[in-house]
VEXDREN-2710 file (C-alpha; in Angstrom, 1 decimal):
% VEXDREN-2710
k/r/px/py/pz
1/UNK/-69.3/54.4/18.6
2/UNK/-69.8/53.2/22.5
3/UNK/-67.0/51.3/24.0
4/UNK/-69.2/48.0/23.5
5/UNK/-68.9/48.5/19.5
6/UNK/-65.2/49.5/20.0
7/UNK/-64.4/46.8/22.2
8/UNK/-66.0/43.9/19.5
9/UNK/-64.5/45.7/16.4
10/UNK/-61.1/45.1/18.4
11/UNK/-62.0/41.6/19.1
12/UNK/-62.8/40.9/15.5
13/UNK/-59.8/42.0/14.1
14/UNK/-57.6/40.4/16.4
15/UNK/-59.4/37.4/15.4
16/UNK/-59.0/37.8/11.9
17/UNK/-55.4/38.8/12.6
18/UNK/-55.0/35.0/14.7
19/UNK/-56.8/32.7/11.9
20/UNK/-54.7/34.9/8.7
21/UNK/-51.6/33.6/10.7
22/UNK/-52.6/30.3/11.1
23/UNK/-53.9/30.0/7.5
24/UNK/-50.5/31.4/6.8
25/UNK/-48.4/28.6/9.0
26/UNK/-50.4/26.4/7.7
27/UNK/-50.1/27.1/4.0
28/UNK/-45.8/27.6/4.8
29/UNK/-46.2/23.6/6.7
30/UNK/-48.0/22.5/3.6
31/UNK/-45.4/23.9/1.4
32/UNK/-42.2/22.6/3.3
33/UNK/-43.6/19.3/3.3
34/UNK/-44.6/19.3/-0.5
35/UNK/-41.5/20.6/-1.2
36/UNK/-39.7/18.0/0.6
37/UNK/-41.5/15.3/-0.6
38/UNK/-40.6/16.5/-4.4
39/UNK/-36.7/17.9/-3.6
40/UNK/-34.0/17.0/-1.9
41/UNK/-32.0/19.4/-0.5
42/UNK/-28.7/19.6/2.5
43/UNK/-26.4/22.4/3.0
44/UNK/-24.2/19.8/5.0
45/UNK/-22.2/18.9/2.3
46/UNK/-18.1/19.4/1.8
47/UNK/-15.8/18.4/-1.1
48/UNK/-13.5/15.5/-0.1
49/UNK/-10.1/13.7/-1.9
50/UNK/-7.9/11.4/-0.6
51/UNK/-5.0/12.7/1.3
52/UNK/-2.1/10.6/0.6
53/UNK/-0.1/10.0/3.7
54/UNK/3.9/9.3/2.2
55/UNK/6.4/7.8/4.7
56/UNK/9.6/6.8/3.9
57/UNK/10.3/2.9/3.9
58/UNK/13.8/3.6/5.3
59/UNK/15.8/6.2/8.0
60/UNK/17.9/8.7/7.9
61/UNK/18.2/12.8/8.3
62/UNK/17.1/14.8/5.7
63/UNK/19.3/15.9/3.0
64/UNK/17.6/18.2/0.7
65/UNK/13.6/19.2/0.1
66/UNK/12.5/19.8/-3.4
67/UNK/9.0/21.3/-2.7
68/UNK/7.2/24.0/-0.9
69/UNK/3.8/24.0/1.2
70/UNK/1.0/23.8/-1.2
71/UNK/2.7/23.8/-4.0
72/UNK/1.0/20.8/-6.8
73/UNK/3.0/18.3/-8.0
74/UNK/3.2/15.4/-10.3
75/UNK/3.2/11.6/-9.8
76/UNK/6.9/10.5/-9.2
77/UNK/8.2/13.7/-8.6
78/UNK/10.7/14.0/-6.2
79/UNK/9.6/15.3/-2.9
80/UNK/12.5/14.3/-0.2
81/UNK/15.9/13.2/-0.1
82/UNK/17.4/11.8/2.9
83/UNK/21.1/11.2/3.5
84/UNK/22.2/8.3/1.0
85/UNK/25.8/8.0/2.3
86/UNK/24.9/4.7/5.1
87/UNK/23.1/3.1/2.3
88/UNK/25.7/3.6/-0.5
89/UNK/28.5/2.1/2.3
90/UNK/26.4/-1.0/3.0
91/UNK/25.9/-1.4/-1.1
92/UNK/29.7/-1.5/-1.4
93/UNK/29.4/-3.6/1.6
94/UNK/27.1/-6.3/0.3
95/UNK/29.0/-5.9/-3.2
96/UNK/32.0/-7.4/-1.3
97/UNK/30.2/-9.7/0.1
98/UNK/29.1/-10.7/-3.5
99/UNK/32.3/-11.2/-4.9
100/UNK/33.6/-13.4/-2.0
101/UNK/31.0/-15.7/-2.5
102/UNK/31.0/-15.4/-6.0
103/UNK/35.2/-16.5/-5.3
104/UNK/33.9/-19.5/-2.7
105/UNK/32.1/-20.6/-5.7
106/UNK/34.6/-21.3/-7.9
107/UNK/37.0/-22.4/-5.6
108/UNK/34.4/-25.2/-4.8
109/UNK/33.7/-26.1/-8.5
110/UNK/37.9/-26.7/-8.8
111/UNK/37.6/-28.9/-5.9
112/UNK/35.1/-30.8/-7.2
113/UNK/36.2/-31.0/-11.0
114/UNK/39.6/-32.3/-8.8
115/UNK/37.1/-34.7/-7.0
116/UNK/35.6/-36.2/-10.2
117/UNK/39.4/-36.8/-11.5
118/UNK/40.1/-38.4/-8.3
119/UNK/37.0/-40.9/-9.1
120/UNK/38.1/-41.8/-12.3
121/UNK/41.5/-43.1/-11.1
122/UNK/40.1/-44.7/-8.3
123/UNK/37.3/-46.7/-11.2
124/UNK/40.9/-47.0/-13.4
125/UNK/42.8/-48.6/-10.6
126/UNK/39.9/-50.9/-9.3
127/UNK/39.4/-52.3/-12.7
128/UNK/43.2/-52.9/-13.0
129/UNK/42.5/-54.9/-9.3
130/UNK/40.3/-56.4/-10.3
131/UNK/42.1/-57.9/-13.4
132/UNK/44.8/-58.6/-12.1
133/UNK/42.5/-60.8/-9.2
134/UNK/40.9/-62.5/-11.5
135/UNK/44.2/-63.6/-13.5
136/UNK/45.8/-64.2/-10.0
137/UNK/42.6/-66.9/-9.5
138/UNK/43.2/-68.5/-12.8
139/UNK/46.6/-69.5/-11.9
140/UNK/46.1/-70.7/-8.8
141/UNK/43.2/-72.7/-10.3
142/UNK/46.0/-74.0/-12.3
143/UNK/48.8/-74.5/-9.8
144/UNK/50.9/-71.6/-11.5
145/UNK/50.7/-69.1/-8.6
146/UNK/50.9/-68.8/-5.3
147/UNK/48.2/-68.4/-2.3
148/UNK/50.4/-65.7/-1.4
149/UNK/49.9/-64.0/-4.7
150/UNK/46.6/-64.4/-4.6
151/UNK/46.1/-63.1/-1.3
152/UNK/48.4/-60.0/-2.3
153/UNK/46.0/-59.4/-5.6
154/UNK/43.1/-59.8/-3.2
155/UNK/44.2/-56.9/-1.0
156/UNK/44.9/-54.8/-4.0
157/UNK/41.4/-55.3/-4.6
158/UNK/39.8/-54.5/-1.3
159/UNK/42.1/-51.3/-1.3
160/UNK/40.8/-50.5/-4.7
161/UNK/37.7/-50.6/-3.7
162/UNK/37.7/-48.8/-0.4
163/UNK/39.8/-46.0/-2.1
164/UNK/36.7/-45.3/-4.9
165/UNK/34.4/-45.8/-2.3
166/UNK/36.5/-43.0/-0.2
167/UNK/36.6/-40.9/-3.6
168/UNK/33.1/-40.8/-4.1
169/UNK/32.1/-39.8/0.1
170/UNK/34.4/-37.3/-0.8
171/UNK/32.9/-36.1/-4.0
172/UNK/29.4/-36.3/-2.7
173/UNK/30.6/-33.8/0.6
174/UNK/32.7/-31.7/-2.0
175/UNK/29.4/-31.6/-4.2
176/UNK/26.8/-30.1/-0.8
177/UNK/29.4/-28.0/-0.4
178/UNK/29.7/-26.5/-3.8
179/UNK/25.5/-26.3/-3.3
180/UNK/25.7/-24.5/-0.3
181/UNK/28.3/-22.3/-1.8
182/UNK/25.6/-21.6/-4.5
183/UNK/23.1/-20.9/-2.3
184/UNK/25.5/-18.3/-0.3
185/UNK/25.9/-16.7/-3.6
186/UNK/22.6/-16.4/-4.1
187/UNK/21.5/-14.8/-0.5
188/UNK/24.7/-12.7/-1.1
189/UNK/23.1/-11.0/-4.2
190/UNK/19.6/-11.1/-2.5
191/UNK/21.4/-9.4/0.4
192/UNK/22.7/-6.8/-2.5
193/UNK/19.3/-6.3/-3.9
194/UNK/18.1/-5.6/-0.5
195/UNK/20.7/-2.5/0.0
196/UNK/20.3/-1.6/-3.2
197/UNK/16.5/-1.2/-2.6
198/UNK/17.0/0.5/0.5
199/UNK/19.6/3.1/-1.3
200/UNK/16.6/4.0/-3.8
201/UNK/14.2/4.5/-1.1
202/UNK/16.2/7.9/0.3
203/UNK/14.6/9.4/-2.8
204/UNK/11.0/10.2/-1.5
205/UNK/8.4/10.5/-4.5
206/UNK/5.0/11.5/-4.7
207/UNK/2.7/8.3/-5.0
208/UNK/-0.1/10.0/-7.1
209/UNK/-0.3/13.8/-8.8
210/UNK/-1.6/16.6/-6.1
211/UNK/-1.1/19.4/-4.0
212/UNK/1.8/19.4/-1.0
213/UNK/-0.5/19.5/2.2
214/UNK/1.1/21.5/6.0
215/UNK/4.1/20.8/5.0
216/UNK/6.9/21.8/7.2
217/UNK/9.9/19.2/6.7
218/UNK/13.6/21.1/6.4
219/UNK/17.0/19.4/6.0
220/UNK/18.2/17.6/8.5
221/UNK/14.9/16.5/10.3
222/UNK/15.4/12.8/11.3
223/UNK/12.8/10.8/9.1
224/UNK/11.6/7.5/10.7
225/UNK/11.1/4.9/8.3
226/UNK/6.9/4.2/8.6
227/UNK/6.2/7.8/10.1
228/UNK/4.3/10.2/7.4
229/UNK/6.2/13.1/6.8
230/UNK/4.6/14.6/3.4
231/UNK/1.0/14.9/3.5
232/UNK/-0.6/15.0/-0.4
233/UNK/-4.0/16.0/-1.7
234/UNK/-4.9/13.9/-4.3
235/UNK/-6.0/16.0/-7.7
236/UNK/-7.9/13.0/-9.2
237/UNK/-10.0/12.1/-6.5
238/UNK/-12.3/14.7/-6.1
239/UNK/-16.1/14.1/-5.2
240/UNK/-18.6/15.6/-2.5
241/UNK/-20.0/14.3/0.8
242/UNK/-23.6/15.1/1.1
243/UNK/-24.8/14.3/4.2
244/UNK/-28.8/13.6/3.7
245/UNK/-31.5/12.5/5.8
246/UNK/-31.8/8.7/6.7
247/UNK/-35.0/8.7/4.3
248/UNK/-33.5/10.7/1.3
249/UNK/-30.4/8.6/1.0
250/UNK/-32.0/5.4/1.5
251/UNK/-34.2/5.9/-1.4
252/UNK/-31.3/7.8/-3.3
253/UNK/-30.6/5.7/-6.3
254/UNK/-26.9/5.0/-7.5
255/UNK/-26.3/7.2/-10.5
256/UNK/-29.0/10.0/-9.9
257/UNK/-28.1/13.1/-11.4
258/UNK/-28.0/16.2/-8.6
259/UNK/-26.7/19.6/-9.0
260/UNK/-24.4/20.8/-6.5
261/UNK/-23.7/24.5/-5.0
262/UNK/-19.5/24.7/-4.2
263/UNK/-19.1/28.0/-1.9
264/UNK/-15.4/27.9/-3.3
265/UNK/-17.2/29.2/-6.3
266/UNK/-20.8/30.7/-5.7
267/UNK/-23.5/31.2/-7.9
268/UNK/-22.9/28.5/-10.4
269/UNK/-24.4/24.7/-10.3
270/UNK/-22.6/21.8/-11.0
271/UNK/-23.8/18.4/-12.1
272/UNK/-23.1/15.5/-10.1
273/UNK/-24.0/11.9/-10.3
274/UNK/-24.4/9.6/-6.8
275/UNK/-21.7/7.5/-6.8
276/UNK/-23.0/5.5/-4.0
277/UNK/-24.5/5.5/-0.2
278/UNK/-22.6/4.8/3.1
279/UNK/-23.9/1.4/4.4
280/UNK/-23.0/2.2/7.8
281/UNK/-22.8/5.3/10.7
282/UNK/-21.1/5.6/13.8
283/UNK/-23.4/7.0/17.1
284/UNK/-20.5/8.0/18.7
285/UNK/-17.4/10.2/17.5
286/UNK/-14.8/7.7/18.6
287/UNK/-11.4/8.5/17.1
288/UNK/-10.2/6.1/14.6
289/UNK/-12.9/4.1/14.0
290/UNK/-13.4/3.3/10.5
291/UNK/-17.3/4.3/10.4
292/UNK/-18.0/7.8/9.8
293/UNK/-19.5/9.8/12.6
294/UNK/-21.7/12.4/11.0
295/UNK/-22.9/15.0/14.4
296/UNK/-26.9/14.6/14.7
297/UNK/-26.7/18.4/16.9
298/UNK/-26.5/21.8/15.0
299/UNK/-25.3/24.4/17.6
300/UNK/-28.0/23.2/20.2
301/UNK/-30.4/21.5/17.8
302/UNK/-30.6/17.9/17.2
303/UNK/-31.6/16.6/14.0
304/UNK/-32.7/13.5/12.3
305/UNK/-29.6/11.3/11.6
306/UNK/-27.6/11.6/8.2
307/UNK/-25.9/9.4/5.8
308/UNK/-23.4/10.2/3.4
309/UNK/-23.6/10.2/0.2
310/UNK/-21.3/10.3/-2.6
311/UNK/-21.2/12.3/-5.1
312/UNK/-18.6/12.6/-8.4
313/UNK/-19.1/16.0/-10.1
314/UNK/-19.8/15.7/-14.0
315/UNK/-17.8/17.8/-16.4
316/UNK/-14.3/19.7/-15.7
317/UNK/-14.1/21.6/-12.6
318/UNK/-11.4/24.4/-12.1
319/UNK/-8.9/23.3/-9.6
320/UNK/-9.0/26.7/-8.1
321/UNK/-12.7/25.2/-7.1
322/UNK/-11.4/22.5/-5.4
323/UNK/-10.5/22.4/-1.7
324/UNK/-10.5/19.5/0.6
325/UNK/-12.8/20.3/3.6
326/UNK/-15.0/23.3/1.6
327/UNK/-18.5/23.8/2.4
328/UNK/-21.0/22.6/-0.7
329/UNK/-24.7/22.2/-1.3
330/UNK/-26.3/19.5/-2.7
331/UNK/-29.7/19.2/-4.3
332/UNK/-32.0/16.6/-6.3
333/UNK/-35.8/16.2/-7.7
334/UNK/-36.7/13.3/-5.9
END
């Protein structure tokens, strides 16, 4: 064969070579875009719970610690105990403070019982006046008494009268007083309450049943009341964050069933239902908003922006399959 012959045969199968790999691309763009129109599909996906942030209401060093980095714990169990002592002195404190007003009390309720007695004698004695007026009048009607005796049974009268007038003042200020007393009483024992509150607060307790997250609290650490100190996984709020494209989760119906890949424990699917779709993204990773940012770059390529979606896994999952930040997979026939 010449060089001409050589030189087309060359040319021909370089040809054939160029339009095999285009029919080939080709057939591999067809097939990624059939297969995305029928199935859904993201590795960016994690498993999420709720980690319980437990601060004590009150202040005080740290006593004792009754639990160990990651070890799981149940609801009310104790986690914490600060130093009770400055809350058991201002019990016995406000217990005091109880009793004296509890003492003030009484003594007010004698006063006025004394008060009421006083009123009766001053209504006794005005009537008495006031009788013996009235028989004074007759007889000086009559001629049989003097204007002198009269005027000495009026002044009776008028000192009757001022005296249950004074009685009653007295009775009404003695009556506020026993009120107020009351009320004192009563702030005393809401004061009591209060200390008493505060005493049961040194004992921290877990809020909810889960697993004891970087934990590094030892005795005598100064606990701020307000400021976290325990950190808890939450064991019955477990679910996965699928992060799908805008498209996919905006046509993503609540209660679809998907099957989800956990690399905690490989090679096995799990069904999931959608529990729902985040309404809203942020475009910026500003810290503390309360949007989630989800990153549109992977290493140096950008991709079409992501929603989360929700997803509660069907059926018992091993704890040992459950960790707070893992990696998962998520797929779904769309």
């Amino acid at each position: 064969m010449d060089a001409d012959g050589r030189t087309k045969e060359t040319g021909a199968r370089l040809a054939r070579r160029f339009w095999s790999a285009c029919a080939a691309l080709g057939l591999a763009l067809v097939a990624y875009v059939g297969l995305d129109a029928v199935l859904a599909y993201t590795g960016d996906a994690y498993i999420r719970s709720d980690l319980i942030r437990i601060a004590p209401e009150v202040s005080g060093p740290v006593l004792s610690v009754h639990v160990q980095d990651n070890e799981r714990v149940e609801a009310q169990a104790l986690l914490l105990t600060l130093d009770p002592a400055p809350f058991a002195l201002a019990v016995a404190l406000k217990k005091d403070a109880v009793a004296s007003a509890d003492a003030a009390v009484v003594v007010r309720q004698q006063a006025e019982a004394e008060q009421t007695a006083r009123i009766e004698t001053a209504e006794a004695a005005l009537d008495l006046a006031q009788a013996e007026f009235q028989r004074f009048s007759q007889l000086a009607t009559r001629g049989d008494a003097s204007q002198e005796s009269l005027d000495r049974a009026r002044e009776v009268l008028r000192g009757a009268q001022a005296a249950l007038a004074l009685a009653k003042a007295q009775a009404l200020v003695g009556q506020r007083e026993t009120d107020q007393a009351r009320r004192d009483a009563q702030a005393a024992r809401a004061a009591l309450d209060l200390a008493e509150y505060d005493l049961g607060r040194t004992r921290i307790r877990a809020s909810v049943a889960g697993y004891v997250n970087n934990f590094d609290v030892r005795p005598g650490r100064y606990a701020r009341a307000g400021d976290p100190v325990v950190g808890l996984v939450d064991d019955g709020q477990w679910r996965v964050i699928a992060n799908f494209k805008e498209d996919v989760a905006a046509s993503v119906p609540v209660g679809r069933e998907v099957w989800v890949w956990l690399d905690t424990r490989p090679w096995r699917l799990w069904r999931g239902r959608v529990q729902g779709v985040a309404r809203g993204i942020a475009r910026d990773p500003v810290p503390g908003q309360l949007l989630p940012y989800v990153a549109p770059t992977t290493d140096w390529i950008r991709l079409r922006r992501r929603l989360p979606v929700t997803v509660l896994l069907d059926g018992a999952v091993p704890r040992d399959a459950l960790f707070m930040g893992a990696d998962a997979r998520v797929f779904f026939l769309r």
